[in-house]
N, C-alpha and C positions, 0 to 999 in steps of 0.2 A: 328729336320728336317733331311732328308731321304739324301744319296749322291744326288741321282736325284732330288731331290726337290732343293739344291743347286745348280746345274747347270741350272737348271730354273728359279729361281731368278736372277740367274746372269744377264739372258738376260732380264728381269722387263721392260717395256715401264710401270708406270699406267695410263698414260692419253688414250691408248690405251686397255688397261683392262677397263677403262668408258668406252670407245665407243664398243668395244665387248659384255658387260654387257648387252650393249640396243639391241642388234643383236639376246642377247638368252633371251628373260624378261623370261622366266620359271627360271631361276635361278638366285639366289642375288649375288651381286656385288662382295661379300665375297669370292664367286667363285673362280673368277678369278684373276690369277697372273698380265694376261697383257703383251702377246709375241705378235709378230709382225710375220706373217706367214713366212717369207725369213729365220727365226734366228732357225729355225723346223730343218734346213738342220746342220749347225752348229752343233746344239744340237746331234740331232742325232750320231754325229758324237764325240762327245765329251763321248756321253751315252754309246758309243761301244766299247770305251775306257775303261768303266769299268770290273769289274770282270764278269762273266760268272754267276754269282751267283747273283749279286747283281743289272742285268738286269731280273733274273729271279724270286726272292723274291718283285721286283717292277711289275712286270705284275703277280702276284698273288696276290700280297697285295691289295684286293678288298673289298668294292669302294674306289675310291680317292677322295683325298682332295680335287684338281683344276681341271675345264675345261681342260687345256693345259695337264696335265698330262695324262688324256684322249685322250687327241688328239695324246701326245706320243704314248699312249697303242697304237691307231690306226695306226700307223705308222710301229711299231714293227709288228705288226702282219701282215701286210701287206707286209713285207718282207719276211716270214716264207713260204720258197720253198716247204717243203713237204705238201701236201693237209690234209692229216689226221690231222698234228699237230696243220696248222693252224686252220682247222678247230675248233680242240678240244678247240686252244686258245680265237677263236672268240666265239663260246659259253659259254663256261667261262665269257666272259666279254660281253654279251648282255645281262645279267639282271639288270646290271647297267647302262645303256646306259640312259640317262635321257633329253636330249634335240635335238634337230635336227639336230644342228651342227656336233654333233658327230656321228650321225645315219648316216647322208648325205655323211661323211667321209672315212666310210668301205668300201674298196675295194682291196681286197684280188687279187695280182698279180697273184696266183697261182688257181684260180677259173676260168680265162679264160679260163683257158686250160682241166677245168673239169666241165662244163655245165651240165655232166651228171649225175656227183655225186652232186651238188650242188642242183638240182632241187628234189632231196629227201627229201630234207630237207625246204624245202621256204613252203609247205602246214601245218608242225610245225610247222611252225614262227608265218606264217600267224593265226593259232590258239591261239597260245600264250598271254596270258592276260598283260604281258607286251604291251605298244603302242607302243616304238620304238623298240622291236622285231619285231613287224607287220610290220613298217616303214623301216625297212632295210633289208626284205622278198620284198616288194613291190620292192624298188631300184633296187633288182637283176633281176626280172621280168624285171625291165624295161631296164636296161643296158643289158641282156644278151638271153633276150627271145622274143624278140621284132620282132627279123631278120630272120633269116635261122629258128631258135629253136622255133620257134613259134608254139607255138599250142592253140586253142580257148580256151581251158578247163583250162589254166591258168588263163583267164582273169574273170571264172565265179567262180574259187579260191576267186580272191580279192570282186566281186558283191557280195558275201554273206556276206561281213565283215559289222558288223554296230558295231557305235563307238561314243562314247560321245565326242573323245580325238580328237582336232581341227584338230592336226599335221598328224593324221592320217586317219582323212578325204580330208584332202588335199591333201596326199601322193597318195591315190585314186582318187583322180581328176586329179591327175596329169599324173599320169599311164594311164586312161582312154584317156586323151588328146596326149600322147605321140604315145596311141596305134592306134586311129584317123588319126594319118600322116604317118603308117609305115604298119596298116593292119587295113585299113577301113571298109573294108565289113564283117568284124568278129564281130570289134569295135562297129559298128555303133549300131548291134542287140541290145544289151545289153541299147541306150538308145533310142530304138523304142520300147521296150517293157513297160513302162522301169523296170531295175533291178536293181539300184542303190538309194541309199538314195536321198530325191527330193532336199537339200544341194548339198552334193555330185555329184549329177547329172547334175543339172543347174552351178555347178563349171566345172566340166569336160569342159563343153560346155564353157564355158567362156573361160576357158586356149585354149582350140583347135581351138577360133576365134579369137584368138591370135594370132595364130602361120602362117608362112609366107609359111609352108609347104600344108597347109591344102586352096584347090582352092576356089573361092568367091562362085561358088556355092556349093561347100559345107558347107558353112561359113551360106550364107541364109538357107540351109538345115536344121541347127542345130537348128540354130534362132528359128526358127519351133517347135522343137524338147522340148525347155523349158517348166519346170515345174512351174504352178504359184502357189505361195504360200504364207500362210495370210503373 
């Protein structure tokens, strides 16, 4: 067992590794340690205690064993102020990125502040035959290009993806539906046409008649809009 890997048993709930377990089913039980999200903080801070080496021989040593240690990696890199390195470290560690939790997690502090180099890189992802590379190409889309940085040509990025892999059809539905309350008349094209998978499509629309941002007639608009299918 790794130092790290001992500082993480230390904090062990397992009745909460059961109920985590059913949160990710893509991965077995075995996975998981079983930490409690509040004990991340702790950790971390125990983790930074260690040698210099021995936080750097643990976010190279790819894949891991646990979930949580994953979720460490995310955290570590998430703090890495220079853009280049973290960058380097994030992709390093997106061919193992293996269920959603951990995808949905990535959020690189030092990315806000570089939109411009970041968005070179999200139409790689988006190609990438890994499904949560895809899946955390999509997230940044939607966290960070949604607002001011908007532009339509991102959003016909994601219409061309088709995908067998559930999580990243959904990520597309979701993106779709986010883009609905924030820049409609861009959004909207894509499912008048439509250009999304007839899944995918009829999801988007379901999440964005969800949503408390999107007005009731545009809500019957959509309605409209659905794909019927066997």
């Amino acid at each position: 067992m790794t130092k790290i890997q001992e500082i993480l048993y230390q904090h062990q709930d397992e009745k909460y590794g059961d109920f985590l377990s059913k949160l990710v089913p893509t991965l077995p039980r075995e996975k998981f340690i079983g930490i409690r999200s509040p004990e991340f903080k702790k950790i971390i801070k125990e983790v930074h205690s260690q040698a210099e080496e021995e936080i750097e021989s643990f976010m190279k040593t790819l894949p891991h064993q646990f979930q949580e240690e994953n979720t460490l990696q995310v955290m570590l890199i998430g703090e890495i102020k220079d853009y280049d390195k973290c960058l380097a470290s994030l992709e390093q560690f997106l061919p193992f990125v293996d269920n959603w939790a951990i995808s949905d997690g990535i959020n690189p502090k030092v990315f806000n502040k570089n939109h411009n180099q970041i968005i070179k890189k999200i139409p790689q992802w988006l190609e990438d035959e890994k499904p949560y590379t895809k899946r955390v190409a999509m997230l940044f889309l939607m966290k960070y290009f949604l607002n001011e940085d908007f532009k339509p040509e991102y959003l016909s990025w994601v219409a061309k993806i088709r995908s067998e892999e559930y999580y990243v059809n959904m990520m597309t539905a979701w993106l779709f539906a986010e883009a609905l309350t924030k820049q409609w008349d861009a959004a909207i094209e894509f499912l008048k046409t439509p250009q999304l998978a007839p899944w995918t499509h009829n999801k988007a629309i379901q999440k964005a008649r969800e949503s408390f941002r999107i007005t009731p007639e545009q809500k019957e608009y959509l309605k409209s809009l659905k794909i019927k299918t066997k």
